[in-house]
Biotite code that builds the C-alpha atoms (Angstrom):
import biotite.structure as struc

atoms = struc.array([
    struc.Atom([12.155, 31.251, -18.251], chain_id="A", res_id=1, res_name="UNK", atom_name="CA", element="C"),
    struc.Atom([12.455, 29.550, -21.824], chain_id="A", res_id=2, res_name="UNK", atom_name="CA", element="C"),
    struc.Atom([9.831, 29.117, -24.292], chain_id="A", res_id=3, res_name="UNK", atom_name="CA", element="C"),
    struc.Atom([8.574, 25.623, -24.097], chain_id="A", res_id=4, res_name="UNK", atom_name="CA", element="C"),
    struc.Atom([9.813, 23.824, -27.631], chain_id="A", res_id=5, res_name="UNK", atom_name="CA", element="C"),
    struc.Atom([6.856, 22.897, -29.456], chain_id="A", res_id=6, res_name="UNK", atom_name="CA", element="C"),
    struc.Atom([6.772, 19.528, -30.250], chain_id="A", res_id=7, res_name="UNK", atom_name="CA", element="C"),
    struc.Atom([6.913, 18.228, -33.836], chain_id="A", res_id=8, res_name="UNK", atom_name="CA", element="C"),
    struc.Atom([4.652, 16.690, -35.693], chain_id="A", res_id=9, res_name="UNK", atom_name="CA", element="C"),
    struc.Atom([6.145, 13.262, -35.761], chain_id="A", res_id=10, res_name="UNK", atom_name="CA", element="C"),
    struc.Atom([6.308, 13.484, -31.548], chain_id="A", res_id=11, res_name="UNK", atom_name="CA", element="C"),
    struc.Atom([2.270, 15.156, -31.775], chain_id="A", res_id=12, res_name="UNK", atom_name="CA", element="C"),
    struc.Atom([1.672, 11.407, -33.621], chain_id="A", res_id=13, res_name="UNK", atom_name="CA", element="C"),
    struc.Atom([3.235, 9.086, -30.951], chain_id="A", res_id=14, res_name="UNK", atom_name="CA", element="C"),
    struc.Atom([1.716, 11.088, -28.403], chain_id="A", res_id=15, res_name="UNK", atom_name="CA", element="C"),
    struc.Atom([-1.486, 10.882, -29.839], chain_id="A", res_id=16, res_name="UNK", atom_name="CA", element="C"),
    struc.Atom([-1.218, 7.093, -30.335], chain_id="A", res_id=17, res_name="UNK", atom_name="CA", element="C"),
    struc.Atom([-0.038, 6.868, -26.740], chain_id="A", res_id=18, res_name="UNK", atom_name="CA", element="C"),
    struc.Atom([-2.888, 8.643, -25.289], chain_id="A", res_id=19, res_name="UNK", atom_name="CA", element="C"),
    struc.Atom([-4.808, 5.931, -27.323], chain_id="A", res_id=20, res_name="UNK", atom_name="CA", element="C"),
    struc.Atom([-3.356, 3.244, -26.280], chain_id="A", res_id=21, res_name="UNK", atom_name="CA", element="C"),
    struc.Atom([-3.534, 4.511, -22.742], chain_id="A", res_id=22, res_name="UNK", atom_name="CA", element="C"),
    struc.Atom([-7.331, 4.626, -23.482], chain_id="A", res_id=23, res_name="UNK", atom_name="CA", element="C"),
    struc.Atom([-6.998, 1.013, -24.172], chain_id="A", res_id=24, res_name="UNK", atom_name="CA", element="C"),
    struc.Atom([-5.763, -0.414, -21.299], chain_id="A", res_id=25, res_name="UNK", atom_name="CA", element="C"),
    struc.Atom([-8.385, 2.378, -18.396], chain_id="A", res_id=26, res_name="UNK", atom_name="CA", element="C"),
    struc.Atom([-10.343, 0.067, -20.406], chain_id="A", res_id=27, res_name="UNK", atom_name="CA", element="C"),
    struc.Atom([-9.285, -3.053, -19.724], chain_id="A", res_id=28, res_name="UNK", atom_name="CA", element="C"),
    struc.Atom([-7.745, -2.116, -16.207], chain_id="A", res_id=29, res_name="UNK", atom_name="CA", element="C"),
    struc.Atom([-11.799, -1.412, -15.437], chain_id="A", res_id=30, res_name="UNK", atom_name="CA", element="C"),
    struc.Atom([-12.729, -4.316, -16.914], chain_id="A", res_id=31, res_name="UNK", atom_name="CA", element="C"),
    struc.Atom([-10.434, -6.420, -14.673], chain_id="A", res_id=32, res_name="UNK", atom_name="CA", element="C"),
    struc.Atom([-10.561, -4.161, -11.603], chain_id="A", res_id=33, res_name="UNK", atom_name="CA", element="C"),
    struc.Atom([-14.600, -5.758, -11.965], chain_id="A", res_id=34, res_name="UNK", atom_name="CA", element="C"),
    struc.Atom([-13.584, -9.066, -12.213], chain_id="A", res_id=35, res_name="UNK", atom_name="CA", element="C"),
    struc.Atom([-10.993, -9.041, -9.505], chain_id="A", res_id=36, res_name="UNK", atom_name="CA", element="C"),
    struc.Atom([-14.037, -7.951, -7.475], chain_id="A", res_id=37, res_name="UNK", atom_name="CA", element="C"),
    struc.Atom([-16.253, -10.363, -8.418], chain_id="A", res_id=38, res_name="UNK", atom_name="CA", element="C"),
    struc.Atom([-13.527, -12.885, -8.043], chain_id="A", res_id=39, res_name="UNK", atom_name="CA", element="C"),
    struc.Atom([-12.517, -11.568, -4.924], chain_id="A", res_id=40, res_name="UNK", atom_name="CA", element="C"),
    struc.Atom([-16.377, -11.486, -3.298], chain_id="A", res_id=41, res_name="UNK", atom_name="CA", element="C"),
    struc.Atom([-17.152, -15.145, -3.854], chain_id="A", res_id=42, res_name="UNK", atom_name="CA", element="C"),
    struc.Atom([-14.350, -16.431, -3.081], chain_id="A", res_id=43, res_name="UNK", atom_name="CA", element="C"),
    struc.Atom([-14.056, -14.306, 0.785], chain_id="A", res_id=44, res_name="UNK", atom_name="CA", element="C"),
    struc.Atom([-18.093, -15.584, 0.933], chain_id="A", res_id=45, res_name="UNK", atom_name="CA", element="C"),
    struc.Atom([-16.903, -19.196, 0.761], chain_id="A", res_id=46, res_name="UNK", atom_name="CA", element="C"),
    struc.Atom([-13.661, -18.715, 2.864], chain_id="A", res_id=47, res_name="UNK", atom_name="CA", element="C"),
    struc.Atom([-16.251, -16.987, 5.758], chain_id="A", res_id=48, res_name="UNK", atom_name="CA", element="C"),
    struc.Atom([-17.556, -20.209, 7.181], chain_id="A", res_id=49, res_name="UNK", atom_name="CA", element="C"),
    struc.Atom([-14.133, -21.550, 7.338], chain_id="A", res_id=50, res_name="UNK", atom_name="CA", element="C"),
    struc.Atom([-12.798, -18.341, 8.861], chain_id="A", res_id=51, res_name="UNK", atom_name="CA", element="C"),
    struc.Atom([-15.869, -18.074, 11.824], chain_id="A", res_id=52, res_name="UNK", atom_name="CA", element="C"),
    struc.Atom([-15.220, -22.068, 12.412], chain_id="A", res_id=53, res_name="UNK", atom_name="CA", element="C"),
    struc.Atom([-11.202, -21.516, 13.248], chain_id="A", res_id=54, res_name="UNK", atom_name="CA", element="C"),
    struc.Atom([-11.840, -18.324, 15.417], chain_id="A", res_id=55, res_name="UNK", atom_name="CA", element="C"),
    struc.Atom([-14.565, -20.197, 17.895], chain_id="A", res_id=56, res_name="UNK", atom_name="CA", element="C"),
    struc.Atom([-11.521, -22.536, 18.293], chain_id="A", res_id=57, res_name="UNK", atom_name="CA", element="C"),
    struc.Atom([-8.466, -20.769, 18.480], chain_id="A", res_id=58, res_name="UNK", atom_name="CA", element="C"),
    struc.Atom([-10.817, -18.515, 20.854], chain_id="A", res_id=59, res_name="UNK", atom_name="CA", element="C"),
    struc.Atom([-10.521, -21.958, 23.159], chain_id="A", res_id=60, res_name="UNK", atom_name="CA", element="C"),
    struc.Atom([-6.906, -22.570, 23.222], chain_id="A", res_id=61, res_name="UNK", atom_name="CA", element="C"),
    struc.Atom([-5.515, -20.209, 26.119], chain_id="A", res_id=62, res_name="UNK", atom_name="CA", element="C"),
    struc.Atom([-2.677, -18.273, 24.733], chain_id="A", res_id=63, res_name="UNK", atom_name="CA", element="C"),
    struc.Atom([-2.841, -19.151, 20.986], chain_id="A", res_id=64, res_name="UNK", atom_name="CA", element="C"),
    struc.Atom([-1.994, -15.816, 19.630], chain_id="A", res_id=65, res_name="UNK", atom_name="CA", element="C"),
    struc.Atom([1.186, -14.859, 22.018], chain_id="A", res_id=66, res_name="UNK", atom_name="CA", element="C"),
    struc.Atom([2.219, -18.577, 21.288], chain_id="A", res_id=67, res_name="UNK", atom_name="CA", element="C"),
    struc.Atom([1.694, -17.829, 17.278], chain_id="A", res_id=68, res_name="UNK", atom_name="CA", element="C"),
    struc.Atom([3.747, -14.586, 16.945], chain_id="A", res_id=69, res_name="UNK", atom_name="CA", element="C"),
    struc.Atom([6.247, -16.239, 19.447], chain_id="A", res_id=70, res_name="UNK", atom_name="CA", element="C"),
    struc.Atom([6.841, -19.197, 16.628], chain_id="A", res_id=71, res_name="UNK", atom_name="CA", element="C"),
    struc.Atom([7.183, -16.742, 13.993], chain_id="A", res_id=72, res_name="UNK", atom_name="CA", element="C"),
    struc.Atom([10.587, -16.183, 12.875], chain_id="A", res_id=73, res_name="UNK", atom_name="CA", element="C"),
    struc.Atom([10.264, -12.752, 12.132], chain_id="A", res_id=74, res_name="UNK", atom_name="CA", element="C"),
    struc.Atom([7.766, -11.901, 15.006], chain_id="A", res_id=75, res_name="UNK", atom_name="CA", element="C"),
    struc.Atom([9.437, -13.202, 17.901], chain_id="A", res_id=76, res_name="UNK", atom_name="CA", element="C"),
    struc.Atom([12.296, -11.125, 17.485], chain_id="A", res_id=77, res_name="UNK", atom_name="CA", element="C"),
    struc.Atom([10.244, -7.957, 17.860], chain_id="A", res_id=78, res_name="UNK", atom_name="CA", element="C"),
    struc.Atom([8.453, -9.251, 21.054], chain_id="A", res_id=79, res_name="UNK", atom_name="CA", element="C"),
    struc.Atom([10.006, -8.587, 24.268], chain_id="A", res_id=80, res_name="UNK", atom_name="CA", element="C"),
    struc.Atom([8.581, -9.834, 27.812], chain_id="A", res_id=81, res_name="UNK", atom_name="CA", element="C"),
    struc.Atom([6.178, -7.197, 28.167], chain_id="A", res_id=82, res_name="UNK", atom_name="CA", element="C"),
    struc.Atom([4.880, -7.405, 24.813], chain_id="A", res_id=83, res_name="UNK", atom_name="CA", element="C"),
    struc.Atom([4.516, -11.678, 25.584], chain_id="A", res_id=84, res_name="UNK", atom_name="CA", element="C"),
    struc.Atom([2.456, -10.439, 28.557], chain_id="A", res_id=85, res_name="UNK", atom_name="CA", element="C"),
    struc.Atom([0.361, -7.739, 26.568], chain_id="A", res_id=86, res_name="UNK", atom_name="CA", element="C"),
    struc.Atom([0.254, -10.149, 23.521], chain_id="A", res_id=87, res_name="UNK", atom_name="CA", element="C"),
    struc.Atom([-1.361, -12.839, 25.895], chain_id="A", res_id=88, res_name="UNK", atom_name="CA", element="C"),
    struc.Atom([-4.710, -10.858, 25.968], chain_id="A", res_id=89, res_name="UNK", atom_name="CA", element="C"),
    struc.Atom([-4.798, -10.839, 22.772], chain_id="A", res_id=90, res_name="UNK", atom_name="CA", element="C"),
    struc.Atom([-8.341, -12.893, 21.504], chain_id="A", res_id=91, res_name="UNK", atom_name="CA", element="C"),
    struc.Atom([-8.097, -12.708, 17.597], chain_id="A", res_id=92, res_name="UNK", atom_name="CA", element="C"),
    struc.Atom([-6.630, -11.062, 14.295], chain_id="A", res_id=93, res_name="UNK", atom_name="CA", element="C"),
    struc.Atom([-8.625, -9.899, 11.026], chain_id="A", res_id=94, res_name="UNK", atom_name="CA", element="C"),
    struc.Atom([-6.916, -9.343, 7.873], chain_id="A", res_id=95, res_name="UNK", atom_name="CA", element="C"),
    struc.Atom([-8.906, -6.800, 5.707], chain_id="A", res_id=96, res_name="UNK", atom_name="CA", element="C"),
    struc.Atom([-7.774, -6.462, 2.867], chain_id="A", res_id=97, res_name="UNK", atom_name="CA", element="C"),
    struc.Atom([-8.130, -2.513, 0.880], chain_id="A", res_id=98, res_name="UNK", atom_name="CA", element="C"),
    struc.Atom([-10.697, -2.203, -1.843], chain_id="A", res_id=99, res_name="UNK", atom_name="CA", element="C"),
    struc.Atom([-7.787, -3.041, -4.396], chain_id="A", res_id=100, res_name="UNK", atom_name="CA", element="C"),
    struc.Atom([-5.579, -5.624, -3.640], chain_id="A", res_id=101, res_name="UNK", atom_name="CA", element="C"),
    struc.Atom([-2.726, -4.122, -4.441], chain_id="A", res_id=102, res_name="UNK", atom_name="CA", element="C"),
    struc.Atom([-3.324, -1.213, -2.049], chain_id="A", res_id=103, res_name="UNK", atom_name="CA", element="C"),
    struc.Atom([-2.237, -3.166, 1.106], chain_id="A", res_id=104, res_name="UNK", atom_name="CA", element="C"),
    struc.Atom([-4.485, -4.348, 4.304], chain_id="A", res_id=105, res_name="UNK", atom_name="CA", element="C"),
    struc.Atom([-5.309, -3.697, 7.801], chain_id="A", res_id=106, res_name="UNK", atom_name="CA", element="C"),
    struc.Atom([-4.836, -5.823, 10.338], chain_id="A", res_id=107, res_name="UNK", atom_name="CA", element="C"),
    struc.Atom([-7.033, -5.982, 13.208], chain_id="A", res_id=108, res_name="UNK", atom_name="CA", element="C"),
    struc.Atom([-5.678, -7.183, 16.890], chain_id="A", res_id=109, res_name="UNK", atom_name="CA", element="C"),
    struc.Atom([-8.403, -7.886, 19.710], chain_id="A", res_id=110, res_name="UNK", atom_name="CA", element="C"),
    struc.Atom([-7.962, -7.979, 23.032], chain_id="A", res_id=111, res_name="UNK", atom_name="CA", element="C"),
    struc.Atom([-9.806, -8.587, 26.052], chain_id="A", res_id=112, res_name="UNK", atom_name="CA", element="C"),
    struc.Atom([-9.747, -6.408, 29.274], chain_id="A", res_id=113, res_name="UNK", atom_name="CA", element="C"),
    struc.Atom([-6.229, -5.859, 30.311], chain_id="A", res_id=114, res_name="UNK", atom_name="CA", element="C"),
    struc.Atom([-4.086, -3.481, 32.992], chain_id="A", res_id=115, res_name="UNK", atom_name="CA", element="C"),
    struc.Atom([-1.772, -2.597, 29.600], chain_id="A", res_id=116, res_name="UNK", atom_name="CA", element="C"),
    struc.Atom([-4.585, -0.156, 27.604], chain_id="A", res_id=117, res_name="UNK", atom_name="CA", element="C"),
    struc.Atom([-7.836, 0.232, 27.497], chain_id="A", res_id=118, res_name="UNK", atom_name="CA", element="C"),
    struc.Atom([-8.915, -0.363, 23.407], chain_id="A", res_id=119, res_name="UNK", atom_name="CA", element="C"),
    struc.Atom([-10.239, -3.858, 22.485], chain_id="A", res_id=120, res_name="UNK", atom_name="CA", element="C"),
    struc.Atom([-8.914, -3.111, 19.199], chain_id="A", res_id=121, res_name="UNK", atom_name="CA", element="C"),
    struc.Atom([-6.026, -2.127, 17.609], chain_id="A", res_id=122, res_name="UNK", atom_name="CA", element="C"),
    struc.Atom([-5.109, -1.887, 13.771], chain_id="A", res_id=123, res_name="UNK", atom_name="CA", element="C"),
    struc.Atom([-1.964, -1.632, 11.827], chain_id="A", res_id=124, res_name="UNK", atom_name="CA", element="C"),
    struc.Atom([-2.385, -0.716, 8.176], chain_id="A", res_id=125, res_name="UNK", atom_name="CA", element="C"),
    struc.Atom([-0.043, -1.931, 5.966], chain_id="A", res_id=126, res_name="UNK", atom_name="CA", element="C"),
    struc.Atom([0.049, 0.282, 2.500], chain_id="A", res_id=127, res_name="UNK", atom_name="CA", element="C"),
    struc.Atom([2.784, 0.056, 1.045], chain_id="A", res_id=128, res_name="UNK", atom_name="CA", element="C"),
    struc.Atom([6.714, -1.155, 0.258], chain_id="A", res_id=129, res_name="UNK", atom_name="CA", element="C"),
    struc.Atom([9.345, 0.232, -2.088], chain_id="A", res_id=130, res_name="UNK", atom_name="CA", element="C"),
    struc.Atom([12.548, -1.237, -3.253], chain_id="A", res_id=131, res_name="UNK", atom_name="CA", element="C"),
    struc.Atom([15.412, 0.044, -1.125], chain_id="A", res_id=132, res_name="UNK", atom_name="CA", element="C"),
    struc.Atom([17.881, 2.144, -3.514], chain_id="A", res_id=133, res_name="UNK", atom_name="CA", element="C"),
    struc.Atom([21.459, 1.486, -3.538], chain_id="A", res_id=134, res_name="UNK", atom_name="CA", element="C"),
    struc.Atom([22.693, 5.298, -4.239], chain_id="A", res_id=135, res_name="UNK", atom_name="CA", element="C"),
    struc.Atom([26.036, 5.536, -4.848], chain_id="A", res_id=136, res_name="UNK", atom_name="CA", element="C"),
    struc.Atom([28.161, 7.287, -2.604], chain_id="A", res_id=137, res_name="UNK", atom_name="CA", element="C"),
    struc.Atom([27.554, 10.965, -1.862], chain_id="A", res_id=138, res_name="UNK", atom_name="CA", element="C"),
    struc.Atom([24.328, 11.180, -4.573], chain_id="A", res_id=139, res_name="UNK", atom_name="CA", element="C"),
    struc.Atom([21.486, 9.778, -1.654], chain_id="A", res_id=140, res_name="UNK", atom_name="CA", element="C"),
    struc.Atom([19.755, 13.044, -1.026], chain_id="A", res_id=141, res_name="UNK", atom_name="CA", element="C"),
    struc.Atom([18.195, 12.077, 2.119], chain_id="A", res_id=142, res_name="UNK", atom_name="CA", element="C"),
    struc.Atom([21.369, 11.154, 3.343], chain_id="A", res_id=143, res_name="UNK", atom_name="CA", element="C"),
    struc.Atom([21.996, 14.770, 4.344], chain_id="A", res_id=144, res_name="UNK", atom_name="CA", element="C"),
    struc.Atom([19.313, 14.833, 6.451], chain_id="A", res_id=145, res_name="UNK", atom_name="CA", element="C"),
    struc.Atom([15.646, 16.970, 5.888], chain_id="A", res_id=146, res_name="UNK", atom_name="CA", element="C"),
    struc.Atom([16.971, 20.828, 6.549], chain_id="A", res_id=147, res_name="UNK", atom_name="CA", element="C"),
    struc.Atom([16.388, 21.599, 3.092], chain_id="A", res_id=148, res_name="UNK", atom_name="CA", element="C"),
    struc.Atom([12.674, 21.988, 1.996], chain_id="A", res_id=149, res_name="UNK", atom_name="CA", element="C"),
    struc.Atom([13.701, 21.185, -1.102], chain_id="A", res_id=150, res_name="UNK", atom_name="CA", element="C"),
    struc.Atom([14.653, 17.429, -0.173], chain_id="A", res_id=151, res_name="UNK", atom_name="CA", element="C"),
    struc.Atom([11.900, 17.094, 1.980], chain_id="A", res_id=152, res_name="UNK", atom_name="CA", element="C"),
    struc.Atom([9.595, 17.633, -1.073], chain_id="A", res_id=153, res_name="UNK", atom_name="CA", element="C"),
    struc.Atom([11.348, 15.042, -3.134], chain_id="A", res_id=154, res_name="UNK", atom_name="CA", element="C"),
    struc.Atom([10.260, 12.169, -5.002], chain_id="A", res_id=155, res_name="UNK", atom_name="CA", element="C"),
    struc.Atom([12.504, 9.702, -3.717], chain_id="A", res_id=156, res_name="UNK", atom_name="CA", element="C"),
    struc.Atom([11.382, 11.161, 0.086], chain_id="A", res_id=157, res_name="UNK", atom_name="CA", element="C"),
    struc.Atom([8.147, 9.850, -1.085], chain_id="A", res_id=158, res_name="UNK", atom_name="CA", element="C"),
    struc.Atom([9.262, 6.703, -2.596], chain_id="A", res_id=159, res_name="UNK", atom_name="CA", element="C"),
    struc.Atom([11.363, 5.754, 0.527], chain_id="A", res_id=160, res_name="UNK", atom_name="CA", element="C"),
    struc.Atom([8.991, 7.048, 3.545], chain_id="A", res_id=161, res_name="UNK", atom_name="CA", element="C"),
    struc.Atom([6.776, 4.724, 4.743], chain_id="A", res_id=162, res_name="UNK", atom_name="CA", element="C"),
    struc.Atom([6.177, 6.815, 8.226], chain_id="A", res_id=163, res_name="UNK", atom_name="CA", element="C"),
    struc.Atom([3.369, 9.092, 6.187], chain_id="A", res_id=164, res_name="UNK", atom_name="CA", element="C"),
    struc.Atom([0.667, 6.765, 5.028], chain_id="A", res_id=165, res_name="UNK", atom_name="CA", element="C"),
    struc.Atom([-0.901, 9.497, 2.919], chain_id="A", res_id=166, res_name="UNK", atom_name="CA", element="C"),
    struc.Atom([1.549, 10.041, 1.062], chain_id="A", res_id=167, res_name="UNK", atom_name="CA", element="C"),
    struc.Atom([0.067, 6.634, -0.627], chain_id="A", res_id=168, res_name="UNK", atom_name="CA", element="C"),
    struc.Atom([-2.338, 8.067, -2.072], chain_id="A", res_id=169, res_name="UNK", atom_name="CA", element="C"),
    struc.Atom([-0.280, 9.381, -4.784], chain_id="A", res_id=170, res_name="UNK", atom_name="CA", element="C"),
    struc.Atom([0.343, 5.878, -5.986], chain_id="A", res_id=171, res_name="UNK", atom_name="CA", element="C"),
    struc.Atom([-3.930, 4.849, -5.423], chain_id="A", res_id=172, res_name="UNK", atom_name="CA", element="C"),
    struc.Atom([-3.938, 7.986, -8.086], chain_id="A", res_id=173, res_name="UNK", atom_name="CA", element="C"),
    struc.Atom([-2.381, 5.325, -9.915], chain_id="A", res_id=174, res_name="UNK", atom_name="CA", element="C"),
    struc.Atom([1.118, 6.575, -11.249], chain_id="A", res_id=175, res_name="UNK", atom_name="CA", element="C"),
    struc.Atom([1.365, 4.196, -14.017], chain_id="A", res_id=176, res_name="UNK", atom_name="CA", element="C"),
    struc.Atom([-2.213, 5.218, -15.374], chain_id="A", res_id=177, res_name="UNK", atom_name="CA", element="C"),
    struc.Atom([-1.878, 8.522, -16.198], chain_id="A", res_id=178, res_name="UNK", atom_name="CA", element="C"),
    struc.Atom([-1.381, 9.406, -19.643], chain_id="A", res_id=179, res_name="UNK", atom_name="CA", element="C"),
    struc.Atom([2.192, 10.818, -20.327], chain_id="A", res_id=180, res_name="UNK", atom_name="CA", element="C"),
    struc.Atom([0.885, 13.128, -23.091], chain_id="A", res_id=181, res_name="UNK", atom_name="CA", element="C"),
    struc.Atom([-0.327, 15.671, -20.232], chain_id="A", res_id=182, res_name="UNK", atom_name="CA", element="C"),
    struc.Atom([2.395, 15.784, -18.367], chain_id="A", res_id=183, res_name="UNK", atom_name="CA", element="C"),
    struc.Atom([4.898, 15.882, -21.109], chain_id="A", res_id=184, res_name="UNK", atom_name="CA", element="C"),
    struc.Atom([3.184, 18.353, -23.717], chain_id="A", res_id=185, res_name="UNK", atom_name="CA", element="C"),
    struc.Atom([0.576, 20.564, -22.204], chain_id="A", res_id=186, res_name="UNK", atom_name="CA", element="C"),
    struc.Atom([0.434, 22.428, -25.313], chain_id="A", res_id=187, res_name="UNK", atom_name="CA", element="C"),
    struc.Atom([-0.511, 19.451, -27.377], chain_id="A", res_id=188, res_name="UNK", atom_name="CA", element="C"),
    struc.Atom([-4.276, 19.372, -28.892], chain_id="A", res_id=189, res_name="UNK", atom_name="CA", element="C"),
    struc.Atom([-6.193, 16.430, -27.750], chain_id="A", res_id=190, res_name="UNK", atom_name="CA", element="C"),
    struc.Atom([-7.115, 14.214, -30.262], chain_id="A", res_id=191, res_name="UNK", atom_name="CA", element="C"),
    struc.Atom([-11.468, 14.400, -30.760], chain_id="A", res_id=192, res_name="UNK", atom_name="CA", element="C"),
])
């Protein structure tokens, strides 16, 4: 292995005002993570009435919720007959949304007593999406399939697999929060 280069003083000064900076905006990112809460609270308290009123009446109207996805354009071309039949057991659907909004949701499906399964609930979670990447030919390194460990462990695995929820967390860590100076220049003396 080679030495790290140290870095000079002119990069130890931009790194030190980015690590303030970065100190800046935790700050303010806190501040309106709070807000968004707060926000977020009184405005599900007022929506709850609403919310309770339209499930006692959609709860009334036989087949409502296979008759829903049916109309949805994007929805009905996932549901084949026996998910119509399944689907018309189906008594209501609950949005949660994660602690941060940005996180993603789960969505809850009810059902009542049926000869399909035996859960009266089901949940999808929805975490996360990533822009598809147009590689250029030959450079997509998933392309050659996951033999090598080496792949399987790469970043753009992670960016592009949606199939391991967990992997997720890496982005709740919050990527774009962590200050560059420690990952770029270990050997750099923090600032008192």
């Amino acid at each position: 292995c080679f030495p790290e280069p140290q870095p000079t003083r002119k990069t130890e000064r931009y790194l030190e005002a980015l690590e303030a900076v970065q100190l800046e905006l935790e700050a303010v990112n806190q501040q309106a993570n709070r807000a968004f809460a707060q926000l977020k609270a009184k405005f599900s308290h007022m929506r709850r009435p609403h919310l309770e009123r339209r499930n006692i009446i959609i709860q009334n109207i036989p087949g409502f919720w296979v008759t829903a996805f049916l109309n949805h354009p994007q929805l009905s071309a996932m549901i084949n007959d026996r998910d119509e039949d399944i689907l018309s057991y189906m008594t209501n659907l609950q949005v949660v949304d994660f602690t941060h909004a940005k996180s993603g949701c789960k969505i809850k499906f009810y059902f009542s007593s049926n000869p399909y399964f035996q859960n009266e609930v089901i949940v999808k979670e929805l975490v996360s999406h990533s822009t598809p990447i147009r590689w250029w030919r030959g450079q997509d390194p998933l392309a050659h399939g996951q033999k090598n460990f080496e792949m399987s462990r790469s970043f753009f695995s992670w960016f592009c697999d949606h199939s391991f929820p967990a992997g997720d967390r890496i982005a709740e860590v919050g990527l774009c929060c962590v200050p560059l100076m420690k990952t770029c220049t270990p050997n750099v003396t923090q600032a008192s």
